[in-house]
N, C-alpha and C positions, 0 to 999 in steps of 0.2 A: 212841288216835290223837289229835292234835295237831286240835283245831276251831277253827277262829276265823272269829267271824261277819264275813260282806264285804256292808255296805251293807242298803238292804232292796230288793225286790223291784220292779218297777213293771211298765206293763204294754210297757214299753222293752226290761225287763231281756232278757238273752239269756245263757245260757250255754252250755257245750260242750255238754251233754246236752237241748238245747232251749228254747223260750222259759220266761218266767213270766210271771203277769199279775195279782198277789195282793198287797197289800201287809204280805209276814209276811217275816221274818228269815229268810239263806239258810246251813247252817254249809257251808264250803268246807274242802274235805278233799283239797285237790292241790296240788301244787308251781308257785308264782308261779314264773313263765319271762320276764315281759313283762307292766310293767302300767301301764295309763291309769287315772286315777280322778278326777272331778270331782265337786263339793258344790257346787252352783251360783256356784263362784268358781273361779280358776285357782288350784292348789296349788302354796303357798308349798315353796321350797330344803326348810325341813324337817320338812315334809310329807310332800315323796316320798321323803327319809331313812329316814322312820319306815315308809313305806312299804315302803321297799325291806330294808328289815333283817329282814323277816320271809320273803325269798324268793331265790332265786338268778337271775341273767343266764348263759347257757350261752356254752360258749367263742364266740368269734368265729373261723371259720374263713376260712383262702383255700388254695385246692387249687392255687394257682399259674394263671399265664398258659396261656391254649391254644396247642396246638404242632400246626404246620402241617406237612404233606411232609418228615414225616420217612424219613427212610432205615428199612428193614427188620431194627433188628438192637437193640441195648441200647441204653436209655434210661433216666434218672435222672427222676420225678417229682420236687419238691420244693415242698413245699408248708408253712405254717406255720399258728399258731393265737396267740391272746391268750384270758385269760380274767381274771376279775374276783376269783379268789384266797377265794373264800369257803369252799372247802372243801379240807380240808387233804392231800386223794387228790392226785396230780398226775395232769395231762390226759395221756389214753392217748388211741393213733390207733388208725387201722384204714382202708383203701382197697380199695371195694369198685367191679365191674365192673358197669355198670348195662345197657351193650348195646355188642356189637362183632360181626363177622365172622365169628364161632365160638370156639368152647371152643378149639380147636387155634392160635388163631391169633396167641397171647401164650403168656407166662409169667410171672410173679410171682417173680421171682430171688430178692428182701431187701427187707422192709421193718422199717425204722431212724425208729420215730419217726414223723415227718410226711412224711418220703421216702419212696420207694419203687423199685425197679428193674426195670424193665419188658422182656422180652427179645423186640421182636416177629416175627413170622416169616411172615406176611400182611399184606396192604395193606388199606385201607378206614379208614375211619373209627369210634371207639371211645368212649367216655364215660365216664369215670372219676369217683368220689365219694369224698372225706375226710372222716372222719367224727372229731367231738373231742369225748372222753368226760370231764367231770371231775368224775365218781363221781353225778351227779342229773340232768344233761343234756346229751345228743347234739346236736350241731349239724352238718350239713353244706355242704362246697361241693361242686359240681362243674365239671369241665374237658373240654371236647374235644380230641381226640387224633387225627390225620389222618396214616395211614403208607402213603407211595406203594408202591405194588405193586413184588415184588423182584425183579429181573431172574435170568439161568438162574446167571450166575456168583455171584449174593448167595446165592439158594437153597444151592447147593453150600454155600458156606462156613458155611450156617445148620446145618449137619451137622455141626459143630465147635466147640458151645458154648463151650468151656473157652478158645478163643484171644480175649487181647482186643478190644474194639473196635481197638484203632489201630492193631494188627498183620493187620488185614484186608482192608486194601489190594490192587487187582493188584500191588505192587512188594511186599508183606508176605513176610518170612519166617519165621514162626514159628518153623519147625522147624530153622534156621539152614544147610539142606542145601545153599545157596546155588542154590535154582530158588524164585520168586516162588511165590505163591499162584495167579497165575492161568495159570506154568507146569504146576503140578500141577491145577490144573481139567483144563488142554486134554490134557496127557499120561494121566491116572488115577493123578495119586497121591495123596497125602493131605497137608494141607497142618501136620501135626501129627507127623508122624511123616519119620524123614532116610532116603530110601530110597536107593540105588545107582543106579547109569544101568542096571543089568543089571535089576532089580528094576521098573523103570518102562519096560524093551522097549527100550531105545535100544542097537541093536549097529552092529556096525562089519566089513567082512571083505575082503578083497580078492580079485577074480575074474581069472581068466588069461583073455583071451580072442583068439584071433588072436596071438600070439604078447605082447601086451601086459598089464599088471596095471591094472587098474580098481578104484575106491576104493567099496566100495557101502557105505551107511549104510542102517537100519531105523528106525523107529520109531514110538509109535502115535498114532491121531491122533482124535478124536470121529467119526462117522459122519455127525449131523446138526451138523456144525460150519457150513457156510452161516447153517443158520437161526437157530445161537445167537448168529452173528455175528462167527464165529470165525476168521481166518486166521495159517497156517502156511507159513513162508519157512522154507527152507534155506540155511546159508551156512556157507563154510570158510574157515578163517585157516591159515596158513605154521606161526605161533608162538605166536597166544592172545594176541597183541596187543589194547588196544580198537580202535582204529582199522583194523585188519586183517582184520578180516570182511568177505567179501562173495560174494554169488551168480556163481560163476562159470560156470555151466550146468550141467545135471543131466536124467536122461532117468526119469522113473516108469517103473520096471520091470512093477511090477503092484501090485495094493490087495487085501488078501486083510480077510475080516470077521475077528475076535477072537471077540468076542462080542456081546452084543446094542449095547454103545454104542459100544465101539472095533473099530478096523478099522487095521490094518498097511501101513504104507507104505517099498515097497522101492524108492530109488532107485539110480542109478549115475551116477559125475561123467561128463562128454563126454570130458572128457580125461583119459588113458592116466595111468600115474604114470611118472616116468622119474629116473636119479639127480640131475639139477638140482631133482627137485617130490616124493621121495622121504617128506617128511611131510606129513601131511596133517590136520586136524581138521575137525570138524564141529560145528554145532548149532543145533536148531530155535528160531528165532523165533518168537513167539506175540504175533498183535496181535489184542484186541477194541473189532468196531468197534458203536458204539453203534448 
């Protein structure tokens, strides 16, 4: 092993492993990271040259700026490093999790280097550390990471890793079935897969009643929709115009449960159908209100 004597002793001296207080020669046997040295003069440019050639500076790292109120869903860390090139390894990362929320309450998607992709799926506050290895010394930064708590319609969509961030929109449609993401929250469908109007409960039938034909439509709706914040309008158009929707009265027949989260909703229009109003369309509106 490599000895080289550093200085003599005094009763000043201090090293990692404790004082000294002897004045005899000390051999050091560890790797220079960081060094001060005076001879009762300031040390001259190539001084700390000759100094420094015998030891390494570890990377300089930055884990990047802290990020506030972030939203519930994927995030890019980005973070960089500089190092002083004396060893010919290149600097390798690594980002690790120092305290958060719970095990559950991330994911670790890809880490690329000094990035990293974070998938969060819990709110709270998190702490993140970059660590830059270039082969004799570790250096780390760390950052704070603050994700607001995810509302019932984020949750849902956290059930569908694979769609990206910006198709996860209430207007998003992944699945191209032409029904938003936050039509398939409120109805039970999936916002990844093209289901049918039959397949998501939305029917249609016409009732005789009194000598007249009535237009009744079904369809399903959440149970605790109130408290998620959820409302459901009905309305019919002539032709499927845009501008030609609209609530023209309608009587809830009755509300029958599904199953534990959905529940069935039969209505019937007020008015009769007759051959001047012989077509007729329908379809659920979905607003969520914050």
């Amino acid at each position: 092993m490599d000895q080289r004597t550093l200085g003599k002793g005094s009763q000043r001296a201090r090293f990692h492993d404790g004082p000294a207080s002897s004045d005899v020669n000390y051999a050091f046997r560890g790797i220079l990271d960081e060094f001060h040295a005076y001879n009762d003069h300031a040390l001259t440019i190539d001084e700390i040259g000759m100094l420094y050639a015998f030891g390494n500076i570890g990377p300089t790292v930055d884990a990047g700026p802290d990020q506030f109120e972030l939203p519930p869903r994927k995030f890019t860390l980005e973070g960089s490093s500089t190092d002083d090139g004396r060893w010919s390894s290149p600097v390798t990362y690594s980002w690790h999790i120092l305290n958060g929320p719970g095990e559950d309450s991330f994911r670790l998607l890809e880490s690329n280097g000094a990035s990293a992709q974070i998938d969060f799926s819990e709110g709270g506050s998190y702490r993140f550390a970059l660590g830059a290895f270039d082969s004799q010394v570790t250096t780390f930064d760390e950052l704070m990471v603050t994700v607001r708590h995810p509302n019932p319609f984020e949750r849902f969509m956290h059930g569908f890793p694979a769609i990206a961030v910006e198709d996860r929109s209430h207007d998003g449609d992944p699945d191209g079935d032409r029904r938003s993401n936050l039509a398939e929250y409120a109805l039970g469908g999936a916002p990844d897969v093209s289901e049918t109007y039959y397949q998501l409960g939305l029917r249609h039938e016409l009732v005789r009643e009194a000598g007249d034909w009535y237009a009744e439509f079904r369809y399903p709706q959440r149970r605790d929709a109130a408290q998620r914040g959820l409302r459901y309008a009905f309305e019919v158009s002539d032709d499927l115009s845009a501008g030609s929707w609209m609530d023209r009265g309608y009587t809830v027949m009755n509300i029958t449960p599904m199953d534990e989260v959905f529940e069935e909703v039969r209505l019937r229009m007020d008015e009769p159908l007759d051959s001047a109003n012989s077509r007729l369309f329908g379809r659920v509106r979905v607003e969520l209100r914050d």
